[in-house]
Structures are given as C-alpha cells and as structure tokens.
N, C-alpha and C positions, 0 to 999 in steps of 0.2 A: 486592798482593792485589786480585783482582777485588772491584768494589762489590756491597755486597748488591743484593739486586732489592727495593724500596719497591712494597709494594702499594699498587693504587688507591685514594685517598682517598673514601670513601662521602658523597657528596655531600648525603646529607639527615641523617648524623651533624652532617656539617660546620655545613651553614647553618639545615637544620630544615626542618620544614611550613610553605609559606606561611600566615599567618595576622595579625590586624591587631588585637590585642587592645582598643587604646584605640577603634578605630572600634567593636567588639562592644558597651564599655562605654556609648559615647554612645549606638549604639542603646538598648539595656536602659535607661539612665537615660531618656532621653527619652519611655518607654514612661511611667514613672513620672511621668515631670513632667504627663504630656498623654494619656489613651489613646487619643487620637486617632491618633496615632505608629502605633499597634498596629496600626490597620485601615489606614494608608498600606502596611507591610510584612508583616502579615501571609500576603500574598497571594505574597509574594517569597521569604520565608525560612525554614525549617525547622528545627528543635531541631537536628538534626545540621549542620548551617551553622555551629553556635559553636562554634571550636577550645577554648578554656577551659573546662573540667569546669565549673566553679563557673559560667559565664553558661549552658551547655545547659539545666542543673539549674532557674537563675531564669526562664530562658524558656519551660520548659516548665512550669512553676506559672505561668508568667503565661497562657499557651494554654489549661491547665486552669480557669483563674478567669474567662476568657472563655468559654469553650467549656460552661462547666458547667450547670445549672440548680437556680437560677436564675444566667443571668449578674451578674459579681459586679464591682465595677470594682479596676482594679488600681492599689492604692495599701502604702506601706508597711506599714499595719497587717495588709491583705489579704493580701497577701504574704509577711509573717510567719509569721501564721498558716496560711497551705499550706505551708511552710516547716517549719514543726514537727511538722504533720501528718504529714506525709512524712517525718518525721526528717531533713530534711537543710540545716537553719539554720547547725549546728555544720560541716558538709562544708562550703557555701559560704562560711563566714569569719563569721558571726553576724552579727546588726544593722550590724555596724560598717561589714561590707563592702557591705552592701545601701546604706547612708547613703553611702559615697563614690562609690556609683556616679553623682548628680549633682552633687557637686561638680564648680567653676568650669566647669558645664555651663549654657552661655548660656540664654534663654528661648524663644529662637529657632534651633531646632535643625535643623540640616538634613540629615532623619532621612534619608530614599530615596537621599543621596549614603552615608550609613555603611552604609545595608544593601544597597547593591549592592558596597560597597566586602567588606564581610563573604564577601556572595554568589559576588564572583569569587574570594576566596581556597580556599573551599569549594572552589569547580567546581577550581583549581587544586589543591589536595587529591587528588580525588576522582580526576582524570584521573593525577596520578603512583602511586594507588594503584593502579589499574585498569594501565596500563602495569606498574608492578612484576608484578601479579600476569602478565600476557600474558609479561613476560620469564622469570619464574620458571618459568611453565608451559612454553616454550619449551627450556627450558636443561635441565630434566629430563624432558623428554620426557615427562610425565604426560599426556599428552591423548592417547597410544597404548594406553594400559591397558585394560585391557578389550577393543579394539578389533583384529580379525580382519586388516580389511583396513587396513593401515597411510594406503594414500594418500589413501583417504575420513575417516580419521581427520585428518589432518593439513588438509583442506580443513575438516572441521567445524571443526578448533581457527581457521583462518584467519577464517571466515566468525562464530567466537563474539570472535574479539579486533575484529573489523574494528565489530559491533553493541555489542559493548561501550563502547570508546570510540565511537562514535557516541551512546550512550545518556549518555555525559558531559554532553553538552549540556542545560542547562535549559531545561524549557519557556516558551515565548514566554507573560509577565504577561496575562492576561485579567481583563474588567471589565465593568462597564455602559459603553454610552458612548451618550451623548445624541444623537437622531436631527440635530440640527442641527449636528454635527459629522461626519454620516455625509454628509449632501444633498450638499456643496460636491463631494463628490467622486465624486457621478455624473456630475456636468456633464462633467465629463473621459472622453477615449476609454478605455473600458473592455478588457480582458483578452480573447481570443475565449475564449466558453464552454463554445465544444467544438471539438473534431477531426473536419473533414469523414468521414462514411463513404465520400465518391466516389460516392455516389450521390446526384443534384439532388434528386429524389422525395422518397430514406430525410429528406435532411437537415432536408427542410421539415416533414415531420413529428414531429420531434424538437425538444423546445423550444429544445436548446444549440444545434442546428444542426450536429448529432452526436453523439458521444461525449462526453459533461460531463469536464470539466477535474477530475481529482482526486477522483474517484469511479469507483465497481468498477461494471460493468453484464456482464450475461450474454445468451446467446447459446444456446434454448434449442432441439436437433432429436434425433429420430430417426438411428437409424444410415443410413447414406445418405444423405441428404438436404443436405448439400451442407454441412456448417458448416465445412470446410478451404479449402473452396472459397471461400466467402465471406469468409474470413478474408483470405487470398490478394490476392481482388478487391480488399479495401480497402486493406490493405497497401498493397500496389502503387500504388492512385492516392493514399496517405496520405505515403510515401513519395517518390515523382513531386514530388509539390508543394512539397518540401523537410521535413517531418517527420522528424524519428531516428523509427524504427520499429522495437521489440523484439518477437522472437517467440518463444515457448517451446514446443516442439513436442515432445512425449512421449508423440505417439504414430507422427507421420512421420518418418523421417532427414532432417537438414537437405538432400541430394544431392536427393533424391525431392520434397519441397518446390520445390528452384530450379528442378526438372525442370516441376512441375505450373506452373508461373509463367511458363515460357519460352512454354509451351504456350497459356494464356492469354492473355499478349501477343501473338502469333505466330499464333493461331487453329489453329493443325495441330493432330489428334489427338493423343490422349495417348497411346492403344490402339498407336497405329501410333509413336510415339516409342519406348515404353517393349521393344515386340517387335522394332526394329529394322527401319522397313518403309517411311522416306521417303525420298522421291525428292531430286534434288539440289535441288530449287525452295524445299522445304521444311525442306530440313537448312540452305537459307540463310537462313530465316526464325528458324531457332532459333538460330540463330548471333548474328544480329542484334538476336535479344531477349535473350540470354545479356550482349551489351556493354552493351545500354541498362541490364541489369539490374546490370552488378554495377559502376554508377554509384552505385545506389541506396542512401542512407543507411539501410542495413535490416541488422539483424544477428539471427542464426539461432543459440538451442540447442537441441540435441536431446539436451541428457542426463538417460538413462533414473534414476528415484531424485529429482528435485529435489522439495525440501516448500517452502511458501509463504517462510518465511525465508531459502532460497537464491533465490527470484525474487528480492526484496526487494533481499537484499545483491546481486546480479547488474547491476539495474537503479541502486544506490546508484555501484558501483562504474565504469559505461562514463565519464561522465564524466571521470573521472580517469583511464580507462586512451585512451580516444582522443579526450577532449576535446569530446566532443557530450552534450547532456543530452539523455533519451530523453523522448519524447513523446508517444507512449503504448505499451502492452503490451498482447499481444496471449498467448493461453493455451490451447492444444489438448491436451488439454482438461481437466476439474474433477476427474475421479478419479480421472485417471494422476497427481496431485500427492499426493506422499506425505507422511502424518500425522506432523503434529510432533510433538517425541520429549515423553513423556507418558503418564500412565496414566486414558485416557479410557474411559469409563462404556459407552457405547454410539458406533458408529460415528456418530452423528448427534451427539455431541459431538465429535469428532476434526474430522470434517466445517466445523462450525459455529468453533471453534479458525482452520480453515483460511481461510476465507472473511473472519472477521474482520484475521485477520494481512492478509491482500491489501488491505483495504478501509484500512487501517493506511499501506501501503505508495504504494497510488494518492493518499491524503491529504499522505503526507508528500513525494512528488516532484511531488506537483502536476500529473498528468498521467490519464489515462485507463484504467482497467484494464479488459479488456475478455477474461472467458472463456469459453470452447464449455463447453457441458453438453451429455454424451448422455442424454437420455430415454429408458424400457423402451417396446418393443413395446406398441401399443394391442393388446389381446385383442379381435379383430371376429369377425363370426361373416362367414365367407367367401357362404354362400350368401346372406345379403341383399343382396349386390353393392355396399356401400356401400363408403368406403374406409377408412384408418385419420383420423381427425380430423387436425385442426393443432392444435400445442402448444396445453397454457393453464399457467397458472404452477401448478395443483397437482400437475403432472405432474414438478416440479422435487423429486424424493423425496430428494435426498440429505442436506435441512435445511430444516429455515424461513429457516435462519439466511441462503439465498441470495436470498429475497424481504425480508426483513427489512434486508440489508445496500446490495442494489444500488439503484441510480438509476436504471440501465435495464435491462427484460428483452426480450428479443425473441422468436418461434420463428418458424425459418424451417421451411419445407412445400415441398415436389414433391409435386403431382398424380402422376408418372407413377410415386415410389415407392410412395406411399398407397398406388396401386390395384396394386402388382404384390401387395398380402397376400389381394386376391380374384379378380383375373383375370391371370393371369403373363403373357397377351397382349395386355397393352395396348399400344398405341401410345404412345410417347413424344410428348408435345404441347408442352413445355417452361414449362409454366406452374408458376408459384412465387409465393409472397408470401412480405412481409417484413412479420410482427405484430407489432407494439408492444402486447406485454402489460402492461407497466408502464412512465409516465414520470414521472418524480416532477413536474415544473414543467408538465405539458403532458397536452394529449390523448391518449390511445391511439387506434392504426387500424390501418387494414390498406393495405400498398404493393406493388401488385403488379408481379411482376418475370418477363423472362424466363428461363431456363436453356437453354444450348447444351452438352450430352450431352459430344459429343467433345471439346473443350477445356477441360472442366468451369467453363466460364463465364457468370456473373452477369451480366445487362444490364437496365436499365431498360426499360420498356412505352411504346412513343409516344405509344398512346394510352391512357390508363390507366382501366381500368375502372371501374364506381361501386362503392363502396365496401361491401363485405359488413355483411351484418346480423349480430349475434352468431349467429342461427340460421344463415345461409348461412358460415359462417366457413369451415367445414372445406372448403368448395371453393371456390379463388379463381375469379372470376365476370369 
C-alpha cells in the first residue's frame, strides 16, 4: 500500500516564538533593584517587546509610575499598588511572582545586554509575523479584492510587503551625547555634503556645494521656463562624474527625455531632431552622444500613477536589483505625483502627506531629493510692458508644507518667456537666473546663467553679473 502523504510540520507549532523569558525577567528585576535600569532601556524597549503576558503587564505599571505625575519611583510597594489598581496583581502571579522576579539576581546587573537581548527576540517576532501575514495575503489572493485593475493591484501588495518588512527594523537608540565626544570626530575627513549641480557658480553659492546629502529641496518655475531642462543639465554632468542618477519623470516618456539629453550634449536642435531634419554631420553627433550616454549610470521612470511611497520603494529597491546605491533623485514634477491612498481634508493636506513622505525617504537613503514644481501664471497687466516676475517662494501654492520641509528652494526665470506674456515679439536674448530662495546653512542669491533655445541648454555666464537687488530681481542684470 502506497504511504500516506505527512503534512508539513508548522514550524512555530513546533519550536514556538522566539523569545527569552529569564533575560525579560532580569530586566523587570533590575528595574526594581535600581531605577536607574529603567532610564538605561527605557529608550530601547516597549511594553510589546515582552513575550510573557505577565512582564508586559509589570512593565507597563512600571512606565505608568514613571511617566505619571507626579513621577513616582518604582519599588515593590509602588508597584503593588498600580498593580491592584489596575486589577491585575492576581493575573501576574501576586506579590509572590513580583518577589521572584530578583531573586539570585546579582547587584550588578548587566541590564542593556538583557534588553537588547529581549529587543532582538521582539524584532524576530515581529518580522515572522509580518512575513506570515505577506504569505497569507499572497496565497489568497486578498490584495485583488476590491481592485479593477489586477496588475496595479498586485504591485501595490509588492511594494506594501517590500515597506512592511523594511519597517521591521527598529529605530537607531538616540540620546544626548556630549560635545566632547562629537569634536574628535570632525578632525576626520568628513562626508561630501552635497551633490555637485555641474555648475561651478550654482555650487558656490550653495552652502553643501550643491544638493544637501539627505534632504528634499525644490526647484521652483513657470511653465516653460526650462525646469526639465535644467534637470537634464545636472543629471548629466551628476552622472558623468560617476553618481547613480534617478529620475522620475511623469510628465516626459523616458524615449523623449534621452532624446532631449543627446541634444544637449551634442548641441543640434531639438526642433530639427524631433521633425526629422538633420543632416549626416549631425545625425553623427547624436549618435555619438546616444553611446557616451547610455554609459551613464542614470536610470529613467516614466510611469504615469506613481505616489511618493512608490518613489521611495523604487529608489529602496535599485540597489538590490543592479547593485548601485542611488545618489540622488531627481522629480518631474510635484503634482503629477499622485496622493497617497487616504482620506484627506483638503488638497493642501494630501499635498503636505506627500512632501513629507519624500522628505522621509531622502532621510532614510541618505542622498538628495531634488523636485520641479510648476508655478501658476503671474497675472501682469500686458500694457505696462513689464514682464511676468521671477519666482519667490509664496508662489509655491500647493502647501507650506514645501517651504516648511525643503533645504533648498530655488526658481529658475527666462527673460525671453517672462516677456513673451506682454510683447509675443521679443527677441530671445538667452538670459536666465538661478535664485536661491531658500538655503537653510547659507546665503541666498542670485546666479546668473545663460540658455541656448535650440538645444534647450543651460550654461554658466563667464562673466557673471553684479548681483540683483531684491527690487531688480525680476530681471536678471
């Protein structure tokens, strides 16, 4: 007779929850002996860290007896009595079990090795729960429910298991720490604290010497006015210099993007690329900028739909998929990124949701987040001949929460679009500035740049003008 078939043995029937009850016990005891103990791990450990009903229970009356007012200290009598308060003396085991908690418990306890020993069992807890549920949710298909379009379904469940267990991880212990533990280690070469923009000028004007390391900064213009362009330009020489380079582009196709970049390196029209109108001189030059380009450690999305948590996991994930940590991100632009899933008050909460998740995200990879905002239309009146102004940051309507959150703002300005809203026949002159309306470490100013129309590119000024007054701002001088 064939063997029966032996189902799989359930692995946490078998062996159980990791968990360490006697290390739990010498913490809680040593609380008691000392509360000193308390403020070593308080800063480490949380009520749900204790596998045993009966320690959660005593560690959260002891959190309550500190935490209360008046603080209270924590000794058996104290203890008791929260204990009975609570009704729950009789649940933990009574006096008796409170008293064995230090027995043949030394006087010298060596409390921060029991609570990180607790702590890992926790995180190891936590992480087979979280996997169960990802496999659970996996196996029945639950995360299509509700959900129209299946494939989009199946990405959100990817990208909610991938932030899940990533959010396993416990946050790094924080503390006071005393300046004479900090000094030694300036002396040491430091981190660079930003990412060149590629321009000598922008850089020196900026306190990082670019783009700040792990901080969100914005990129503030009118429509036209060149912020793809600009994006491009630094790319490219951010890139060149050996940078990973992310771009998320929702509002160009990534094809259109490589196209405007060959152009740029290359100098030919874009006009005449895109119509099909160059000669053989110049279809060799786009050739030639096509191989240097796609040396470049730079990677292109363009899918339409992403909200701030699919940047995040996108930019979490390159490393593991081709082995580069990315080094900063780039965001074309702030309102094609769609509102995470939520039921927000007003658009300027959705908004504000959004900006902080990115600012989340540049923090935790440690690299530069850097997106375009479009500004509305200045309302000028046409017959004073003046033009439409350059950005200033109240112009940034879609939150506070983008002044509030960045480290850098900038707006860039063309003279020759300003004045096409009161004379449509101006002459292009190619003049632009690069404002620094906000830098959190540094000065603000103004860096004047040239723009060349046909290849829609960015150049620095050899000789660079004096520096506009707030009133001259609106027209680079």
């Amino acid at each position: 007779m064939p063997k029966k078939a032996v189902p799989p043995k359930d692995v946490l029937i078998e062996k159980g929850l990791p968990a360490s009850p006697d290390a739990e016990k010498a913490v809680l005891g040593a609380i008691l002996i000392d509360n000193y103990a308390y403020d070593l791990v308080s800063d480490m450990l949380h009520v749900d860290d204790f596998f045993v009903d009966a320690h959660r229970r005593i560690f959260q009356r002891m959190v309550a007896l500190r935490k209360g007012v008046p603080v209270r200290p924590i000794d058996f009598t104290s203890l008791t009595e929260e204990l009975l308060a609570t009704k729950e003396l009789e649940i933990i085991g009574n006096v008796s079990y409170l008293s064995s908690l230090t027995d043949g418990l030394p006087r010298a306890v060596n409390t921060e090795h029991h609570a990180r020993i607790v702590k890992d069992k926790s995180v190891l807890r936590n992480l087979i729960h979280t996997a169960h549920s990802i496999v659970q949710e996996g196996l029945d298909g639950a995360y299509r429910i509700g959900e129209e379009d299946s494939q989009n379904a199946f990405q959100a469940f990817l990208d909610r298991a991938e932030s899940s267990i990533m959010a396993v991880r416990p946050a790094a212990r924080s503390g006071l720490i005393c300046v004479s533990d900090i000094v030694p280690s300036l002396r040491t070469p430091q981190k660079p604290l930003g990412v060149s923009t590629g321009f000598t000028s922008i850089d020196e004007k900026m306190a990082c010497g670019g783009w700040a390391t792990g901080e969100l900064s914005f990129i503030l213009a009118r429509t036209s006015h060149g912020k793809t362009a600009m994006m491009l330009n630094q790319a490219y020489c951010q890139a060149s210099a050996g940078k990973v380079v992310a771009i998320f582009s929702l509002e160009t196709a990534k094809e259109r993007l490589v196209d405007r970049l060959c152009c740029q390196l290359s100098g030919v029209s874009l006009f005449k690329k895109m119509h099909d109108m160059l000669n053989t001189w110049e279809q060799d030059l786009i050739e030639d900028a096509r191989k240097e380009i796609a040396k470049l450690p730079l990677y292109i999305n363009d899918m339409a739909g992403l909200n701030a948590n699919d940047v995040n996991a996108q930019v979490r994930r390159l490393p593991r998929d081709v082995g580069q940590k990315v080094d900063i991100v780039w965001g074309d632009f702030l309102r094609l990124l769609k509102h995470l899933p939520g039921k927000w008050g007003t658009t300027n909460d959705a908004v504000a949701e959004t900006v902080t998740t990115l600012k989340r995200g540049a923090q935790e990879f440690g690299c530069p987040y850097v997106w375009l905002s479009q500004i509305g239309r200045f309302q000028t009146d046409k017959k004073s001949g003046k033009p439409e102004p350059a950005p200033t940051i109240s112009d940034a309507r879609d939150c506070g929460e983008i002044e509030n959150q960045s480290y850098t703002m900038v707006g860039l300005y063309r003279l020759d679009q300003a004045m096409k809203m009161v004379n449509p026949d101006w002459v292009k002159n190619g003049e632009a500035q690069f404002d620094l309306l906000k830098d959190k470490d540094g000065p603000c100013g103004v860096v004047p740049l040239s723009f060349v129309g046909s290849s829609m590119n960015f150049a620095e000024v050899e000789t660079a003008a004096p520096e506009p007054s707030v009133e001259q701002r609106s027209l680079p001088k």
